[in-house]
NUTOR-59359 format. One record per residue (C-alpha): residue number from 1; x, y negated, z negated. Coordinates in steps of 0.02 Angstrom, whole numbers, always signed. Example, Ala and Ser with C-alpha at 12.3 -4.5 7.8 and 13.67 -1.06 7.14 Angstrom:
BEGIN
1,+615,+225,-390
2,+684,+53,-357
***
This chain:
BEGIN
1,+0,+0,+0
2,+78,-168,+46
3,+104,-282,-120
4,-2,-411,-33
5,-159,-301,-67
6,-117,-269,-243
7,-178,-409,-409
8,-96,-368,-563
9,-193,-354,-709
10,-226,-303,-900
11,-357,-199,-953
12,-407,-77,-1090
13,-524,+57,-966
14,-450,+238,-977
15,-387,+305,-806
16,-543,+397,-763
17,-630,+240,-775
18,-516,+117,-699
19,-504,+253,-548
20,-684,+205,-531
21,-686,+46,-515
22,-618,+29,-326
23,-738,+132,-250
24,-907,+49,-380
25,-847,-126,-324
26,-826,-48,-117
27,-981,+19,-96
28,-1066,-124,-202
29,-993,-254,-79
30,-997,-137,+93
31,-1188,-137,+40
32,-1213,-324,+14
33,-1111,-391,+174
34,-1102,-251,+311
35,-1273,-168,+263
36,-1386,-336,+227
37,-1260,-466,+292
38,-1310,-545,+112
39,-1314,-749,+118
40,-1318,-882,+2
41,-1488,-916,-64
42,-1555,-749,-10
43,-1669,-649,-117
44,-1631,-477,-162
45,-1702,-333,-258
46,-1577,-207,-339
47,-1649,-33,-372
48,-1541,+56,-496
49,-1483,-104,-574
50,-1415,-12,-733
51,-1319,+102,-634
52,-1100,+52,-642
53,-1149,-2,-440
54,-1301,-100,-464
55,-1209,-202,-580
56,-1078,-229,-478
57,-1183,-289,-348
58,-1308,-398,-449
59,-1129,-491,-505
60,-1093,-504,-329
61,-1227,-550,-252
62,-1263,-690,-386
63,-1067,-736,-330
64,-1136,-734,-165
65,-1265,-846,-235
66,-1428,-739,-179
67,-1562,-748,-312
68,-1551,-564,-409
69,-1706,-471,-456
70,-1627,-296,-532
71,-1750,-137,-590
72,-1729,+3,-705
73,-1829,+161,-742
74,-1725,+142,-943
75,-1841,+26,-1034
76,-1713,+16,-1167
77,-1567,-39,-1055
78,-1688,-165,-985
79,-1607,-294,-1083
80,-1434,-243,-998
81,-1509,-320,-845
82,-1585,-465,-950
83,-1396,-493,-986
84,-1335,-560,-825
85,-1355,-745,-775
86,-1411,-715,-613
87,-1550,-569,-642
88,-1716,-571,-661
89,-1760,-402,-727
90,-1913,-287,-722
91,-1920,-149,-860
92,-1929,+16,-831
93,-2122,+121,-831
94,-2233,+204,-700
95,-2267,+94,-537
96,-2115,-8,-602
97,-2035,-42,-416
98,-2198,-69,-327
99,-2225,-203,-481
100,-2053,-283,-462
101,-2081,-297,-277
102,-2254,-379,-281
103,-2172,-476,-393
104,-2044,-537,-298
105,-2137,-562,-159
106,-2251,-656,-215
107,-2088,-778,-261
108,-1998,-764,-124
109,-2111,-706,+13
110,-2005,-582,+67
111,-1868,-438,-5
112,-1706,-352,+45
113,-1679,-214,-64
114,-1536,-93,-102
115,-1541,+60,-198
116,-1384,+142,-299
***
């Protein structure tokens, strides 16, 4: 690997973790710019948003600046998603994505959505 591709950093994650990281953070951005060729001020609805990729890809694509509605089927890590500046989060329950989608339609008017 050339050094110009490598950052330096500190960090505390065991190896099995850090190894993970590279390939979360890929597929979280490979989803947001080659799949939905995500834009500034877009809206977008993250299925799976307490999964290690939907998080990396509601930080993202708030980075991005789109406007971040994330789901989960956890009620209880609901407030995970409640966490992050940029989210607007649904709970978990029965019907929960159809909900977070009429939802966000009705603010936005229309969706992109990703699953992880």
């Amino acid at each position: 690997m050339p050094v110009r591709q490598t950052v330096p950093f500190a960090c505390d994650l065991d190896w099995a973790t850090l190894g993970a990281v590279p390939e979360m953070l890929q597929t979280a951005h490979g989803s947001l710019t080659v799949g939905l060729d995500a834009r500034p001020g877009q809206p977008i609805l993250i299925r799976g948003g307490t999964s290690s990729v939907g998080m990396a890809a509601a930080v993202l694509a708030g980075r991005l600046g789109m406007t971040v509605l994330s789901t989960t089927r956890d009620a209880e890590r609901a407030d995970v998603l409640r966490a992050w500046p940029s989210a607007i989060a649904e709970a978990a329950g029965a019907g929960c994505l159809r909900a977070a989608q009429s939802r966000w339609n009705r603010i936005t008017g229309t969706v992109r959505s990703v699953s992880f």
